[in-house]
C-alpha positions as a Markdown table, in Angstrom:
| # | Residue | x | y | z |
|---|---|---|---|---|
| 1 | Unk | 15.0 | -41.9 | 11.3 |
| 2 | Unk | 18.6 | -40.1 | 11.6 |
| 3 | Unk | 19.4 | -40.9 | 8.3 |
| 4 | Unk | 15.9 | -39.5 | 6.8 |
| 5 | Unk | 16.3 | -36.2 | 9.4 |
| 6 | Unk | 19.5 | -35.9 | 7.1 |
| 7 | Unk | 18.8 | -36.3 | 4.1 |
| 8 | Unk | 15.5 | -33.8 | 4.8 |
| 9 | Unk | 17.9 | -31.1 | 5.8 |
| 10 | Unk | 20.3 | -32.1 | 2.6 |
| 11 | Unk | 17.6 | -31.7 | 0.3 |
| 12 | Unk | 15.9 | -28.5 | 1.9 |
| 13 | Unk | 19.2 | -26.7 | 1.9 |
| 14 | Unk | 19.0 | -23.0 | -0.1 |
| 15 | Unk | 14.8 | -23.9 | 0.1 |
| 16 | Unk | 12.0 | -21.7 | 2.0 |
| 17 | Unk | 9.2 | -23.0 | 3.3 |
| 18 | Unk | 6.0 | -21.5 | 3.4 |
| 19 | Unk | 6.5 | -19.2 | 6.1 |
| 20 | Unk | 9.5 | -17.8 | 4.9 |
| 21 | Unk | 8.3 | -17.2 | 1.5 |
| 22 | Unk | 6.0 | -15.1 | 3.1 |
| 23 | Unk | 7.7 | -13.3 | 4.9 |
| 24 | Unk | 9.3 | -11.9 | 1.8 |
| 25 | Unk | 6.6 | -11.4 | -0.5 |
| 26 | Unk | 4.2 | -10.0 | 2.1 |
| 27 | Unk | 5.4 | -6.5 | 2.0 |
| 28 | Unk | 5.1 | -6.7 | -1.7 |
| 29 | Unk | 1.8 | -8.7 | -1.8 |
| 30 | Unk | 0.0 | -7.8 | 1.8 |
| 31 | Unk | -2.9 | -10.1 | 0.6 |
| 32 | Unk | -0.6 | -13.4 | 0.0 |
| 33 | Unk | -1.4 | -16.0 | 2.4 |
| 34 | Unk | -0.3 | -19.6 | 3.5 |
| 35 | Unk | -4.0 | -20.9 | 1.6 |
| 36 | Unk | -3.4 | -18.8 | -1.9 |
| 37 | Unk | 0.2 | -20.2 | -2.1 |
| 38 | Unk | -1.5 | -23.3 | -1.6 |
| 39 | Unk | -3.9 | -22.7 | -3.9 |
| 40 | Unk | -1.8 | -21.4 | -6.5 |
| 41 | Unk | -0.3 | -24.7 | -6.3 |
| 42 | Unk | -3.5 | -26.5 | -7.3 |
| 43 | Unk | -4.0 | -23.8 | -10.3 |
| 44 | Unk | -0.1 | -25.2 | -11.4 |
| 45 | Unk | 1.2 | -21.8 | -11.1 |
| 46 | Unk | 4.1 | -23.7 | -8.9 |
| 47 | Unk | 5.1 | -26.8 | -7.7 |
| 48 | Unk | 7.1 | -26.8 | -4.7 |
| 49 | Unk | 9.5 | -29.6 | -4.0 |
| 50 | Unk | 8.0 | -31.8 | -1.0 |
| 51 | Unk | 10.3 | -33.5 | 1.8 |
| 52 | Unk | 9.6 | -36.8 | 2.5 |
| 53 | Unk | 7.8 | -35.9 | 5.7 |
| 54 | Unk | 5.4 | -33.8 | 3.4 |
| 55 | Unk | 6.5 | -30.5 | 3.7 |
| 56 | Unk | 6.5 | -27.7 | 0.8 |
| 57 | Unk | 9.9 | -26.2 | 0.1 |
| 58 | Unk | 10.4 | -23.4 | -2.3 |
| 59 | Unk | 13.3 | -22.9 | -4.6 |
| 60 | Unk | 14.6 | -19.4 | -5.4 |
| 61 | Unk | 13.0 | -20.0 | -8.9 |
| 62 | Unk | 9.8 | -20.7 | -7.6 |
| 63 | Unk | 10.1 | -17.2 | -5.5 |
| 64 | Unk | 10.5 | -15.8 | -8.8 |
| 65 | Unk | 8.0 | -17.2 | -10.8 |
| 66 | Unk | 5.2 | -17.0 | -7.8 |
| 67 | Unk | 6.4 | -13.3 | -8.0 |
| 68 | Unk | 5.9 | -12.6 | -11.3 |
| 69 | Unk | 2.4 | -15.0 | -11.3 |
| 70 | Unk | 1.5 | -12.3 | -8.5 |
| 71 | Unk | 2.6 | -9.4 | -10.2 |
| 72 | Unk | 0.6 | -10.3 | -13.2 |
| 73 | Unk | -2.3 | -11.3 | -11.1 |
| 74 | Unk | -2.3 | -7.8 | -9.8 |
| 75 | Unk | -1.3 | -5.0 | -12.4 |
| 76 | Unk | -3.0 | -6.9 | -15.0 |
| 77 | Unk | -5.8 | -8.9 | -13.7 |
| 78 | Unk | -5.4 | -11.6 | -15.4 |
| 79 | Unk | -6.8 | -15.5 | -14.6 |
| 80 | Unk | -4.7 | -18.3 | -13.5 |
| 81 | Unk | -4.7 | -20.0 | -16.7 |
| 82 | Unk | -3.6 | -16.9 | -19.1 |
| 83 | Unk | -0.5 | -16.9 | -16.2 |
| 84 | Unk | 0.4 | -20.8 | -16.1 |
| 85 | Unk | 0.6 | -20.5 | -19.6 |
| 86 | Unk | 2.8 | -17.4 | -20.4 |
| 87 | Unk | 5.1 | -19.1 | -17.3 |
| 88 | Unk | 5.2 | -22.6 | -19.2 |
| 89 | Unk | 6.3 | -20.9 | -22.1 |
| 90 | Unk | 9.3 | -19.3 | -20.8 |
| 91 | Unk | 10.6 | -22.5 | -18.5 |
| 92 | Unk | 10.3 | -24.2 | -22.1 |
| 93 | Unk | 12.7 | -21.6 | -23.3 |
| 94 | Unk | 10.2 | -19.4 | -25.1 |
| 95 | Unk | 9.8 | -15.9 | -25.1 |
| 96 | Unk | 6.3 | -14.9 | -25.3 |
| 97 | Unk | 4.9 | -11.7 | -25.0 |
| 98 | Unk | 4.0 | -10.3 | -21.4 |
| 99 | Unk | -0.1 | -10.6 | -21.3 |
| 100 | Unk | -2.0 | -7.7 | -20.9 |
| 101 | Unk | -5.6 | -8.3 | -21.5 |
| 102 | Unk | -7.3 | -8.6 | -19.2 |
| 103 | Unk | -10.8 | -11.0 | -18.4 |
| 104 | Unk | -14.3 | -9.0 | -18.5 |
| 105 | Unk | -14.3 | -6.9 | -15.0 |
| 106 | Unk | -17.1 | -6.5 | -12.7 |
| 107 | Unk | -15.8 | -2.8 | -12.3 |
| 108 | Unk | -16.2 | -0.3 | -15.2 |
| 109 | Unk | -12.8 | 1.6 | -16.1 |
| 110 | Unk | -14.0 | 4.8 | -15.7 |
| 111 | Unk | -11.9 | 7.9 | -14.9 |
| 112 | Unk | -8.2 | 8.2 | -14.2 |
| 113 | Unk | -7.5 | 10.6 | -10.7 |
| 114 | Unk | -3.8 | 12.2 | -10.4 |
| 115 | Unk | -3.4 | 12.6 | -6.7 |
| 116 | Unk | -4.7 | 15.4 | -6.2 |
| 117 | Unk | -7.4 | 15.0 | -8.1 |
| 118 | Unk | -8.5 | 12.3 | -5.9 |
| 119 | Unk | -8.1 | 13.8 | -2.4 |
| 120 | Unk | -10.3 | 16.9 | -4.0 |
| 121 | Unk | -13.3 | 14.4 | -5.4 |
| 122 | Unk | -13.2 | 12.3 | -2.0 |
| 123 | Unk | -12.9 | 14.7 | 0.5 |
| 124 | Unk | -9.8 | 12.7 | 2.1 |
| 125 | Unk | -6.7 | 14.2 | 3.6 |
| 126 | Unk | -3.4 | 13.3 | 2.3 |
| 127 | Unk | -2.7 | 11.2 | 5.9 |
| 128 | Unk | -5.9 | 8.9 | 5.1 |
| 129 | Unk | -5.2 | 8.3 | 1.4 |
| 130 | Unk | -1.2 | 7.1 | 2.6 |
| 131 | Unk | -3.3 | 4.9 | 5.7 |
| 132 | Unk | -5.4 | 3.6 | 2.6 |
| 133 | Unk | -2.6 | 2.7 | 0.4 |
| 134 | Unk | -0.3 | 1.2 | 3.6 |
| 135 | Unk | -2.9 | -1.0 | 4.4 |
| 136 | Unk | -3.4 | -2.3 | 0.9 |
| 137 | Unk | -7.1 | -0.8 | 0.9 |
| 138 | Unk | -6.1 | 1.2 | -2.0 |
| 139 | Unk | -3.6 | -0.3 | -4.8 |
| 140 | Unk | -0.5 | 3.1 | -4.6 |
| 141 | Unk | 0.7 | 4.7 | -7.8 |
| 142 | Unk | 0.8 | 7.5 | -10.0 |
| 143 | Unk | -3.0 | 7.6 | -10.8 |
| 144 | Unk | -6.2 | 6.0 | -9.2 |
| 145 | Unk | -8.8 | 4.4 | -10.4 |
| 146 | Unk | -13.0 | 5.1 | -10.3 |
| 147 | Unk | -12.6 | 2.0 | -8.0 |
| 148 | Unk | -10.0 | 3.6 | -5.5 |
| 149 | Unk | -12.2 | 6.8 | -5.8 |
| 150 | Unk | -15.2 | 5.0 | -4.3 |
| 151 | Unk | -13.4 | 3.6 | -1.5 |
| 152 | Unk | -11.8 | 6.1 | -0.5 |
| 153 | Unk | -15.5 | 7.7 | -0.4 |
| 154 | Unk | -16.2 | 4.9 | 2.2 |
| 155 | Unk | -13.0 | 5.3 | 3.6 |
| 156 | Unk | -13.4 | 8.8 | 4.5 |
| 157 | Unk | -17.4 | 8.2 | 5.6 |
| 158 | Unk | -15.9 | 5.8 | 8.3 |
| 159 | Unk | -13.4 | 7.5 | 9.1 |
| 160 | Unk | -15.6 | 10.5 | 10.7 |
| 161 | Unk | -16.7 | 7.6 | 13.1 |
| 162 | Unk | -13.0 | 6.6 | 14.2 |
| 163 | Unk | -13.0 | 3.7 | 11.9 |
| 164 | Unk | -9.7 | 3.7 | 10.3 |
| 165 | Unk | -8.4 | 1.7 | 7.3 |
| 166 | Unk | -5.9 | -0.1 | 9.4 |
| 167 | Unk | -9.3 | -1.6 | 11.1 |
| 168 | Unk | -10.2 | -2.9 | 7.9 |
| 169 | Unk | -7.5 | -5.2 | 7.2 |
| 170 | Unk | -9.2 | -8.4 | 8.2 |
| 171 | Unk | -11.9 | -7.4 | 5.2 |
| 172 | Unk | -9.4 | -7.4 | 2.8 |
| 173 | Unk | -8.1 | -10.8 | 3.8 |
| 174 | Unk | -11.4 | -11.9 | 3.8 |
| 175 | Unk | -12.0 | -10.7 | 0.2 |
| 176 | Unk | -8.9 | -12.9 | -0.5 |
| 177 | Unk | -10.1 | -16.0 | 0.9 |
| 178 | Unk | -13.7 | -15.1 | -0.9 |
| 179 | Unk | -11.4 | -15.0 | -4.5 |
| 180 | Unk | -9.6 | -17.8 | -3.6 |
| 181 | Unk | -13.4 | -19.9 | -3.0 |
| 182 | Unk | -14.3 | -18.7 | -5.9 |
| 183 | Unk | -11.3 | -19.7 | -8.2 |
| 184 | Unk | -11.5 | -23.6 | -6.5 |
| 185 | Unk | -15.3 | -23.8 | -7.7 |
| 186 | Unk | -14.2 | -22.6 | -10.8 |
| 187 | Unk | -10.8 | -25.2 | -11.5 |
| 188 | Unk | -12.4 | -27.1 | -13.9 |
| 189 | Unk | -13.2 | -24.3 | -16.1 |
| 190 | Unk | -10.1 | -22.5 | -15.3 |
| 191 | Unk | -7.6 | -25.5 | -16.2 |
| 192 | Unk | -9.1 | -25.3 | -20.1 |
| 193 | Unk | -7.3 | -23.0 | -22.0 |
| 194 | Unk | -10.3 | -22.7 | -25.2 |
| 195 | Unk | -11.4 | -18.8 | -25.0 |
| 196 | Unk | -15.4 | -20.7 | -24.3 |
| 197 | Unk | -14.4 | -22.3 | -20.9 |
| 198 | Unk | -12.7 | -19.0 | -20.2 |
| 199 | Unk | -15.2 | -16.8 | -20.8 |
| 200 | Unk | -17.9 | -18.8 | -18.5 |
| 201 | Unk | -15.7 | -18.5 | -15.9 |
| 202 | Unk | -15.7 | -14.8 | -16.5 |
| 203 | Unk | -19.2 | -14.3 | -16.5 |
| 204 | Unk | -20.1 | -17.1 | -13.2 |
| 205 | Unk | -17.0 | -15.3 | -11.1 |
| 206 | Unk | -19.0 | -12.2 | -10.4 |
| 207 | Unk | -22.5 | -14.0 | -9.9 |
| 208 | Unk | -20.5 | -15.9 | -7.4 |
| 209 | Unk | -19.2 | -12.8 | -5.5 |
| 210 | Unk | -22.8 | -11.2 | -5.4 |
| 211 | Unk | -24.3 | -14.6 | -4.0 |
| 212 | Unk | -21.1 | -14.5 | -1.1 |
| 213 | Unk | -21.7 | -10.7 | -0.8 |
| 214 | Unk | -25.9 | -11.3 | -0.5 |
| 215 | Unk | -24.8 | -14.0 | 2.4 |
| 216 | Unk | -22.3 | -11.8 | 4.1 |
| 217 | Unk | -25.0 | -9.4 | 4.2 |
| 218 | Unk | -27.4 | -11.4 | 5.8 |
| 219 | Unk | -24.8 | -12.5 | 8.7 |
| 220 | Unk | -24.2 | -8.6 | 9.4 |
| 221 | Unk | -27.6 | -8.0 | 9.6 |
| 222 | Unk | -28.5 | -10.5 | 12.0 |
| 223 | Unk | -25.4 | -9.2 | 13.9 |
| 224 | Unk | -26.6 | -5.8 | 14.0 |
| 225 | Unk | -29.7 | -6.7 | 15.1 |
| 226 | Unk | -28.0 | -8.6 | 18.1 |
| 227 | Unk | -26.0 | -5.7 | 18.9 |
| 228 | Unk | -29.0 | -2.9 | 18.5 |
| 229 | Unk | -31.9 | -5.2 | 19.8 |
């Protein structure tokens, strides 16, 4: 037992495990949790080395490739597949070109706001927009979407009854774990790499989301009804 102890700590040394991994990438990517590195693992956008006791352990190349999967993920919305394959290609010494399309969205593009441009068309003070963007409710840069525009709407409708957007946190991670549902139901579709199996997925994702949205819906009801009744 000794001996395997050991050779554990031999073979995890310069490693992180899960926990540490996000403590780094968390300030980066508030959203990441322990189950989307997990399932990111299933999707083959890593593979953590495992001790013989079972435990993950990440190398400072995976940190960097689970950063860049993440950073693609997020400034270019693109499925896991498109992003396994770009990251294959440059462990096999490739250099492919950065992907940038991006899957059919659920959200029209709409408008570009400057800053403020969007403060003016929401109503918002600058202090709620930077509350917005600290909490990860609202993705910060140099423009803003239609998308940020209309939650920022909500943002500043909630905010006239003391709900702030550091309250909404937990909706956000919820919205994570929803995403993270939906891309297990979809694997099989989502391990094919022909544009058909591709595009399915991108047309079931967002009747998937309306169907978790319709339940949600239901359960707050019910609760409101407790709460009022």
């Amino acid at each position: 037992m000794a001996t395997a102890s050991a050779r554990e700590r031999s073979t995890s040394a310069g490693y992180l495990s899960i926990g540490q991994v996000l403590a780094r990438l968390n300030p980066e990517f508030p959203g990441l949790s322990a189950s989307k590195l997990r399932f990111l693992e299933v999707q083959g956008i890593i593979t953590p080395t495992r001790t013989e006791s079972g435990y993950r352990k990440f190398s400072p190349a995976d940190l960097d490739r689970l950063r860049l999967a993440l950073t693609l993920q997020r400034d270019h919305y693109l499925p896991h597949s498109v992003i396994r394959d770009y990251l294959d290609d440059l462990d096999a010494g490739r250099e492919p070109a950065t992907p940038t399309a991006a899957p059919p969205s659920i959200v029209p593009a709409g408008r570009r706001y400057r800053r403020d441009e969007l403060l003016h068309a929401t109503g918002a003070n600058a202090q709620l927009l930077n509350d917005a963007i600290g909490s990860g409710m609202i993705p910060g840069g140099d423009t803003y979407t239609e998308q940020s525009a209309s939650t920022l709407r909500a943002l500043v409708a909630l905010d006239r009854h003391g709900i702030e957007p550091r309250h909404l946190r937990s909706m956000r991670q919820s919205a994570e774990r929803d995403v993270a549902l939906i891309g297990s139901a979809l694997a099989p579709l989502l391990r094919r790499t022909d544009a058909a199996s591709r595009g399915r997925g991108g047309e079931i994702a967002p009747e998937l989301a309306k169907r978790i949205d319709e339940i949600r819906a239901v359960f707050v009801r019910a609760a409101l009804d407790r709460l009022l009744g």
